[in-house]
LUMFIDO-366603 format. One record per residue (C-alpha): x, y, z; residue in three letters; residue number from 1. Coordinates in steps of 0.02 Angstrom, whole numbers, plus 32768, in hexadecimal, padded with zeros to 4 digits. Layout:
X,Y,Z,Ala,NUM
...
//
This chain:
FB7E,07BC,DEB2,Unk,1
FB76,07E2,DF6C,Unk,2
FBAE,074E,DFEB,Unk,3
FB23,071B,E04B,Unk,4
FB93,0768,E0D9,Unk,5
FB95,081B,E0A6,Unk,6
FADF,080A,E084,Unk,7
FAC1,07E1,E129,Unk,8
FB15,0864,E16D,Unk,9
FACB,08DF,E0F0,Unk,10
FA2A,08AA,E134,Unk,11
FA55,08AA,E1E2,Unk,12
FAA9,0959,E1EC,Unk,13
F9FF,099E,E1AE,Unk,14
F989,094C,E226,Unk,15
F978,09BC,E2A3,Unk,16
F92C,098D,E34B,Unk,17
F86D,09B8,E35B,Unk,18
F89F,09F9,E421,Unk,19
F929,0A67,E3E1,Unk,20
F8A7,0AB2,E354,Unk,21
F809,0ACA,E3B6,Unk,22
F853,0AAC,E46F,Unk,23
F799,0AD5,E4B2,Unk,24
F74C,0A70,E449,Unk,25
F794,09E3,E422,Unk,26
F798,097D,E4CA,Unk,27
F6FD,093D,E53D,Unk,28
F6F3,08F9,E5CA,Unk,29
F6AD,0830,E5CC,Unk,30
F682,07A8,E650,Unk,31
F714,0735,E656,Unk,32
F696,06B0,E611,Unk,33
F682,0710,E578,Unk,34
F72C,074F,E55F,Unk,35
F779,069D,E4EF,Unk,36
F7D3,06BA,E461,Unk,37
F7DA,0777,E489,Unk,38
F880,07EC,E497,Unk,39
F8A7,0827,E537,Unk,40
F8B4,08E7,E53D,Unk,41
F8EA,090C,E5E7,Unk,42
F96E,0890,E639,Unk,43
F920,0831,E6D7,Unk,44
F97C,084D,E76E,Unk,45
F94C,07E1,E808,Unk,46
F90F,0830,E8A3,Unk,47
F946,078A,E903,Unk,48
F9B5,070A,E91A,Unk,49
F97E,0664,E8D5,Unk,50
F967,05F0,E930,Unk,51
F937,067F,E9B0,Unk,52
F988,0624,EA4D,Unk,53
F9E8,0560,EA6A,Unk,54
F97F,04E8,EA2C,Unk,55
F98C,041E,EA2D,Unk,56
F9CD,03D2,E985,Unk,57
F986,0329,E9D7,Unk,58
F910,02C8,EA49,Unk,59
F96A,02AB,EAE2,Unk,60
F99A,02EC,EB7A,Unk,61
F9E9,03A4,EB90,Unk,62
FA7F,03A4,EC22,Unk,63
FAFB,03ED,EC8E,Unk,64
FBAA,03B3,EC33,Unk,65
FC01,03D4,ECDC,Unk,66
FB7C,0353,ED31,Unk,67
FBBB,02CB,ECC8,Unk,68
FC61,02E6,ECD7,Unk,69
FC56,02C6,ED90,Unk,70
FC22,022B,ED73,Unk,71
FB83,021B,ED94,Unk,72
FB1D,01D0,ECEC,Unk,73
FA6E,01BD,ED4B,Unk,74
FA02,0257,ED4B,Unk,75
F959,0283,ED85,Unk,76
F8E5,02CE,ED0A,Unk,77
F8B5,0377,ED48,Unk,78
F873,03BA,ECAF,Unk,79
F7FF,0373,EC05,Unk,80
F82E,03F7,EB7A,Unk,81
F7BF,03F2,EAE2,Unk,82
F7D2,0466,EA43,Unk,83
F789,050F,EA55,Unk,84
F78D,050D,EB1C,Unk,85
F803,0577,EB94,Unk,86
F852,0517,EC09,Unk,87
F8A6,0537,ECAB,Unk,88
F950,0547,ECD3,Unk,89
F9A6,0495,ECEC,Unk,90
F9B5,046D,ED8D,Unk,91
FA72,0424,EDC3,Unk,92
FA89,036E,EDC6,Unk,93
F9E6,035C,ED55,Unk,94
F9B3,0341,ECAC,Unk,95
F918,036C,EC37,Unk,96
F8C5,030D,EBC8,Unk,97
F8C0,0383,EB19,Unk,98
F892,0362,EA72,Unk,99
F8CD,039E,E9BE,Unk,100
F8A7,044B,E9B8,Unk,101
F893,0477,EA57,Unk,102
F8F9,0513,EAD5,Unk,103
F981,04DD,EB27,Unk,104
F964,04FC,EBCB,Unk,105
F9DC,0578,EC21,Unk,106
FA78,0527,EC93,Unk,107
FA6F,0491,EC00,Unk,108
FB0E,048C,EB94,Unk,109
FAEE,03D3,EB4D,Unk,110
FA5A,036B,EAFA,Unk,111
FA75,02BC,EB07,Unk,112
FA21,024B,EA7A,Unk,113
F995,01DD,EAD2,Unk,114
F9E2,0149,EA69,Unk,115
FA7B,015F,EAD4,Unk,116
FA22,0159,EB6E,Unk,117
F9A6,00EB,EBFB,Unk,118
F912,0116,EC52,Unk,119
F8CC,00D2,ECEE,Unk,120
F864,011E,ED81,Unk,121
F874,01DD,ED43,Unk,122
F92B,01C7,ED34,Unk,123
F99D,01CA,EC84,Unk,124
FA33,0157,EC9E,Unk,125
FAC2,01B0,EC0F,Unk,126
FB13,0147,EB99,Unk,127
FB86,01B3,EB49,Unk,128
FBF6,0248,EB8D,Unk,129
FBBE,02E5,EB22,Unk,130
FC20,036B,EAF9,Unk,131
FBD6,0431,EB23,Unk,132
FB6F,0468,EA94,Unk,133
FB45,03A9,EA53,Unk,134
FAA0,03AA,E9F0,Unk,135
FA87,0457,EA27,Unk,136
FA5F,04BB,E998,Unk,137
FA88,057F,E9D6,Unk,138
FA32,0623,E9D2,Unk,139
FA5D,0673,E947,Unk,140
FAB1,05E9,E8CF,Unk,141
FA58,05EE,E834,Unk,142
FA3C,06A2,E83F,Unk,143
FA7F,0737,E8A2,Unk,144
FA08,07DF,E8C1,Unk,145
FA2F,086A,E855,Unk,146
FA7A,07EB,E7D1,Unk,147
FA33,0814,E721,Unk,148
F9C6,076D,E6EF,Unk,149
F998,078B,E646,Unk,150
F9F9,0812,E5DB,Unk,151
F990,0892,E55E,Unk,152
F988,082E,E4C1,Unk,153
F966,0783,E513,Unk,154
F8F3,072A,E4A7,Unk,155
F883,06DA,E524,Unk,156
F870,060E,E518,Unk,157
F7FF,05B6,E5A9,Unk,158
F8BA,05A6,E615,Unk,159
F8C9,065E,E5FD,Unk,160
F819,0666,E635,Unk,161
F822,05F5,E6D4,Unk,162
F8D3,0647,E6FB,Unk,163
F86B,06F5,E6F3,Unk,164
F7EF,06A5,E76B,Unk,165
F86C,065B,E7F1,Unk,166
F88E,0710,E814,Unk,167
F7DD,074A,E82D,Unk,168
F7C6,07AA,E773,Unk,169
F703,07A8,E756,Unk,170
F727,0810,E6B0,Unk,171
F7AC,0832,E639,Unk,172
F7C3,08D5,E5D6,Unk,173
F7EA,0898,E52F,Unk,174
F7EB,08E4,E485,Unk,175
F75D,08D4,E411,Unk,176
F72E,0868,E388,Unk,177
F78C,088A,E2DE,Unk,178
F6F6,08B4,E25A,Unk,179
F71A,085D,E1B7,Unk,180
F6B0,0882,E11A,Unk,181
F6B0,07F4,E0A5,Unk,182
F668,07D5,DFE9,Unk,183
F683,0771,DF53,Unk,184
F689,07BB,DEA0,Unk,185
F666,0748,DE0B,Unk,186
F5C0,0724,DD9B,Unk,187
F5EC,0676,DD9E,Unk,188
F5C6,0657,DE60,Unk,189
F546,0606,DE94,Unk,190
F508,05D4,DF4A,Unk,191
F4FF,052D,DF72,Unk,192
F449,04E3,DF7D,Unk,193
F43E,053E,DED8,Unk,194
F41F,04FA,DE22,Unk,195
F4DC,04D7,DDE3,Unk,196
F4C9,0542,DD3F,Unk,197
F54B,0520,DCB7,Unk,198
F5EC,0580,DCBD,Unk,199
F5BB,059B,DD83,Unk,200
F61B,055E,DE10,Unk,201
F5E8,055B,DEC3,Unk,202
F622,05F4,DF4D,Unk,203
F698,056F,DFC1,Unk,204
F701,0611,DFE3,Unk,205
F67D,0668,E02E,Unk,206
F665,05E2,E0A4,Unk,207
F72E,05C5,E0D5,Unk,208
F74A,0684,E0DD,Unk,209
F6AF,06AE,E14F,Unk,210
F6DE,060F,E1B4,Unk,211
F786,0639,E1C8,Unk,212
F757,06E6,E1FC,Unk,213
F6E3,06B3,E278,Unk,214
F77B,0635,E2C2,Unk,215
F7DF,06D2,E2E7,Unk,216
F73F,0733,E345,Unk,217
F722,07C0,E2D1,Unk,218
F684,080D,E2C3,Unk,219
F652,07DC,E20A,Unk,220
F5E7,0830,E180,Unk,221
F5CF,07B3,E0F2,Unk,222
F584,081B,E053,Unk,223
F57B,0782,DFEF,Unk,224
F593,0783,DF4E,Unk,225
F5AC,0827,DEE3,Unk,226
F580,0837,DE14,Unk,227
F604,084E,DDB6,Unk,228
F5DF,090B,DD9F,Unk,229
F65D,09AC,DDC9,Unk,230
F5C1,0A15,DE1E,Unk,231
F58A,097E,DE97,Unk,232
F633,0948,DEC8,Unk,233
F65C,09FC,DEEF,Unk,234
F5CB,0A2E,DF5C,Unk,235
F5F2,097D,DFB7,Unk,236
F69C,09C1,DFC6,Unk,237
F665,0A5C,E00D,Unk,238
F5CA,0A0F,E07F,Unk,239
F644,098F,E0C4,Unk,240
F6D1,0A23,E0E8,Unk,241
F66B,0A72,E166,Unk,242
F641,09D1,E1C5,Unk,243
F6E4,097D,E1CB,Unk,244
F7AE,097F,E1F1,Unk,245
F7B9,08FE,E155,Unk,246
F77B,08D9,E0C9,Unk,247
F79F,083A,E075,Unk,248
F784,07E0,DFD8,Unk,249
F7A3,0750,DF6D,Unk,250
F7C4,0740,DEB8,Unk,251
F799,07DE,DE39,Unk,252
F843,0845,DE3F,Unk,253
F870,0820,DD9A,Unk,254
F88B,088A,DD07,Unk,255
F807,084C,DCBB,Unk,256
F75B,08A2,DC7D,Unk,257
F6F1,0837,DCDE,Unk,258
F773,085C,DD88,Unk,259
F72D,08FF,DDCD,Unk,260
F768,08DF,DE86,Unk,261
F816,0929,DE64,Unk,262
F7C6,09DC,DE08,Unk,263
F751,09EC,DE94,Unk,264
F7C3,09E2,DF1B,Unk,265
F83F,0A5B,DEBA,Unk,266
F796,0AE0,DE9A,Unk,267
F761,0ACF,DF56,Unk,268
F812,0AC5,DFA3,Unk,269
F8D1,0A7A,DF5A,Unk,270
F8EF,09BE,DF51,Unk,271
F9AB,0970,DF21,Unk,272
F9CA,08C0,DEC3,Unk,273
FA30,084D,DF0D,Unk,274
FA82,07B4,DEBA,Unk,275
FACE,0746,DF3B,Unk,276
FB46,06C6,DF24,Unk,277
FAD3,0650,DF6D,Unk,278
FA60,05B8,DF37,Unk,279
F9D3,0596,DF44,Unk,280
F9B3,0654,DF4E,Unk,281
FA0E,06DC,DEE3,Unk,282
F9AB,0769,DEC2,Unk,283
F980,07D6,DF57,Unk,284
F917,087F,DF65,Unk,285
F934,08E5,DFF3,Unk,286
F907,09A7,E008,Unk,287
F872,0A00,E057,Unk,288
F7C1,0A58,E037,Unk,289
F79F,0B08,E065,Unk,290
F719,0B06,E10B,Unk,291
F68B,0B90,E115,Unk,292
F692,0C0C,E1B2,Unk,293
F66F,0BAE,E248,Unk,294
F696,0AFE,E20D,Unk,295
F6B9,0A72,E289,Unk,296
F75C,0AB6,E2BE,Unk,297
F77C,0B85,E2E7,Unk,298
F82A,0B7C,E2CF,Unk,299
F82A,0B14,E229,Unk,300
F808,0B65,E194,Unk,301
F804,0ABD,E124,Unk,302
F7CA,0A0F,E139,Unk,303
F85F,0982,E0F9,Unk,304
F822,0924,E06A,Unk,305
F887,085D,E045,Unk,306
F864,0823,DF9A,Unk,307
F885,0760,DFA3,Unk,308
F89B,0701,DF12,Unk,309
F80C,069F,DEC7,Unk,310
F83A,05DF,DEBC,Unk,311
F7F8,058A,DF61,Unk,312
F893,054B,DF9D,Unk,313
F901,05F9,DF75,Unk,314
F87B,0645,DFE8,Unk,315
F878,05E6,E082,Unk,316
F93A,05E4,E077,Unk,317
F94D,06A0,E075,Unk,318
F8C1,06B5,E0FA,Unk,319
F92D,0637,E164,Unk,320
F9D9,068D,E133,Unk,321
F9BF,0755,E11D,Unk,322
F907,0782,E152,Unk,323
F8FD,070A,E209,Unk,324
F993,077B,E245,Unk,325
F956,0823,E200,Unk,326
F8A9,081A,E26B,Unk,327
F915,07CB,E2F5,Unk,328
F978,085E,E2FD,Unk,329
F8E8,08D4,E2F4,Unk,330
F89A,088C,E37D,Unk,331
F91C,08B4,E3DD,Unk,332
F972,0802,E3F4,Unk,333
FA31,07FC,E40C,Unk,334
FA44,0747,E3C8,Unk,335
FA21,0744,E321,Unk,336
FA91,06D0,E2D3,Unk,337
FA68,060F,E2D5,Unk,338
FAE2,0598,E316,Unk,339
FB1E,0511,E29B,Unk,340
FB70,0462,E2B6,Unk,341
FBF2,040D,E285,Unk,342
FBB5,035A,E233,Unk,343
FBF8,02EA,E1CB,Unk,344
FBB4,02CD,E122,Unk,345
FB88,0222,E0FB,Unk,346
FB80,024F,E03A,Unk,347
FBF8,0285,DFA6,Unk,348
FBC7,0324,DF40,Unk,349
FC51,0333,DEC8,Unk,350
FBF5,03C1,DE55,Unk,351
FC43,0472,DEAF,Unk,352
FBDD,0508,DE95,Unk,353
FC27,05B3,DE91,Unk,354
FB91,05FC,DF09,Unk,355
FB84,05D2,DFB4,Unk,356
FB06,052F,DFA8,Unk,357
FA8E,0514,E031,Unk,358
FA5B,0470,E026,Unk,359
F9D8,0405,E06F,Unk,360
FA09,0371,E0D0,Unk,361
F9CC,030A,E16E,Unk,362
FA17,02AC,E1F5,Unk,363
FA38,01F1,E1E6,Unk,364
FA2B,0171,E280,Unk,365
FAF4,016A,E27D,Unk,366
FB05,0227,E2B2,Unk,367
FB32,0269,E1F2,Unk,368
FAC8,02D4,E170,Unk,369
FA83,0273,E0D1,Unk,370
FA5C,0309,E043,Unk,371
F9AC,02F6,DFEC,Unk,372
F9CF,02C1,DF42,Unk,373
F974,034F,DEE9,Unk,374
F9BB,0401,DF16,Unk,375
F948,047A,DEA5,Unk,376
F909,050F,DEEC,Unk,377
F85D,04E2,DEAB,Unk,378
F84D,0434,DF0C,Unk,379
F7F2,045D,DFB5,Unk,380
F7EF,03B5,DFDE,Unk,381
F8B4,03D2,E01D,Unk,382
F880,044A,E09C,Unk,383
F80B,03BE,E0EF,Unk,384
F883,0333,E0E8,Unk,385
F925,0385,E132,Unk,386
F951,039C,E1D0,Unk,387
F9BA,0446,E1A0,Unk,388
FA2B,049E,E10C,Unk,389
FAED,0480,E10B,Unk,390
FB38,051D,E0EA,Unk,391
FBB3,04DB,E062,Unk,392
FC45,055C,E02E,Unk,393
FC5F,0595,DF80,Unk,394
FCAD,0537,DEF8,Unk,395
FCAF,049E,DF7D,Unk,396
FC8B,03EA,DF47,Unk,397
FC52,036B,DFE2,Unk,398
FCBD,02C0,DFF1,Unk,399
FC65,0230,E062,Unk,400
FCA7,0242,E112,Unk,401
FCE1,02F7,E12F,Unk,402
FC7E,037B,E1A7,Unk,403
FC28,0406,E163,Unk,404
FBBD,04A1,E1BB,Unk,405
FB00,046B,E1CA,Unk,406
FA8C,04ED,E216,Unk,407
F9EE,0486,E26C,Unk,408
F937,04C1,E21F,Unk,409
F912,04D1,E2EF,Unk,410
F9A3,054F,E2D6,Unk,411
F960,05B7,E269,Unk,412
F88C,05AB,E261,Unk,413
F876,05FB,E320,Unk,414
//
């Protein structure tokens, strides 16, 4: 069996970039409103400095250092400085009034806290001595012109966004959405709000997958539910080649005669099984369909298909773990990898497995993880009621009290 590790980077090392594919194609240009969640194609570099000139990090008074240190601590007001005004130069032997925000004005080397001083008659009486540069945030100190902002690759959160806007960016050239094909094999499917036949079961990976999907922005094609026939699961093969960069599946790669996914995809393109020393989650379809002339991309020939296994739980796992870093890293997005924590487990497991177990688990009010007491891949209800997996090593049993890996859902949904 594979470790989950040399899946990963089996999967990885295949996803190629849509922008180094298609480089025409595969960007566009967006409003900076609409451009959440999206990977950054070209880096941002800032055409300013930021903040643009001195400004006040306080309400107070801006002054000459020297004038103080003559020792003179009553000033007249020659100045009122609000936010978003130009003032004049300070006059010597003078202060101005300024406010949070606001330019410096020129000749000032000092703002003065207005807690730390008195006012009476237009003049400021100075508490305090300041040193040059006090409460003066300068030109320039969060960011320097010609500095690069936001690297290619940046997925862009609402900070990214704002950060993009402090320099002026009204649009963002980023990379387009990944286009995901998804269906569902199996006669025994049915959609909820539907009669509950017997030997049926409801589609709850239909709803996870797509949701999942949409979490991660791709552009999504859901054909539903397929019959369990060869011909119809190979012209959905081929219709969803020509539309998509993946393709992807749950359940139906069997070797059974009812599993037709796997002999489609090796008709209309080449497909490999995986077993990965992993649970929930061993068996693992990866491989691609051939695309028509003219498909979405020029420079791909073949549309990636990811078979996922079947059981609820086995699915959402492998999205999380193997198919959440693939489209990451065709979009273009040099982080792929979640980060994990180091927690303490407030439980014992003293059963080892020889796969790598991912197991559901939640944290308590004391800072450690509690495990949910029932760990099979078919029980969804797992997936609502922890707060993340712990990535637990193989042929490791858990003892009460020592730290183990846990990688946070929040980690690995977005």
């Amino acid at each position: 069996m594979l470790s989950t590790a040399d899946a990963l980077a089996t999967l990885l090392a295949a996803a190629r970039p849509l922008t180094d594919a298609a480089p025409g194609s595969a960007t566009e240009t967006l409003s900076t409103f609409d451009a959440l969640n999206r990977v950054l194609a070209v880096e941002v570099v800032s055409p300013l400095d930021v903040p643009p000139m001195h400004t006040s990090a306080m309400d107070g008074y801006a002054v000459r250092v020297a004038d103080l240190a003559q020792g003179s601590r009553r000033l007249p007001v020659s100045q009122r400085v609000p936010a978003g005004h130009a003032p004049q130069p300070l006059a010597a032997g003078t202060a101005a009034r300024i406010f949070t925000g606001a330019t410096v004005p020129p000749g000032a080397d000092a703002v003065v806290m207005q807690e730390q001083t008195e006012t009476a008659g237009g003049e400021v009486t100075i508490l305090h001595a300041p040193k040059a540069g006090e409460w003066i945030t300068a030109q320039g100190a969060d960011i320097k012109k010609g500095s690069v902002i936001l690297p290619a690759g940046t997925r862009l959160t609402p900070a990214a966004l704002g950060l993009a806007a402090s320099v002026g960016c009204a649009t963002l050239t980023v990379a387009r959405r990944v286009k995901v094909a998804v269906f569902f094999t199996g006669d025994e499917l049915t959609m909820p709000g539907e009669p509950l036949r017997p030997g049926a079961i409801y589609n709850s990976n239909r709803f996870t997958l797509t949701g999942l999907l949409r979490n991660l922005g791709c552009e999504v094609t859901d054909y539903g539910i397929v019959p369990d026939r060869l011909d119809v699961t190979r012209a959905t093969l081929r219709e969803a080649a020509a539309k998509h960069d993946l393709i992807l599946t749950s359940g139906g790669v069997s070797v059974g005669e009812e599993d037709h996914v796997r002999p489609a995809v090796e008709a209309e393109g080449h497909i490999n099984m995986w077993q990965i020393a992993m649970k929930p989650g061993k068996p693992l379809a990866f491989g691609a369909v051939r695309r028509p002339q003219g498909g979405v991309q020029a420079a791909a020939d073949e549309a990636f298909f990811i078979g996922l296994p079947g059981n609820p739980v086995s699915s959402f796992v492998t999205f999380l773990l193997f198919v959440r870093p693939f489209l990451l890293r065709l979009s273009g997005a040099t982080h792929v990898s979640p980060r994990a924590l180091s927690l303490r487990a407030d439980f014992t497991q003293a059963k080892a497995d020889r796969r790598n177990e991912f197991l559901r688990a939640r944290v308590n009010p004391a800072g450690g993880l509690d495990l949910f007491a029932n760990q099979s891949s078919a029980v969804l209800t797992s997936t609502v009621w922890g707060d993340g997996l712990i990535d637990n090593p193989p042929n490791h049993a858990i003892s009460a009290g020592e730290t183990v890996r846990f990688i946070p859902f929040t980690e690995l949904l977005y």
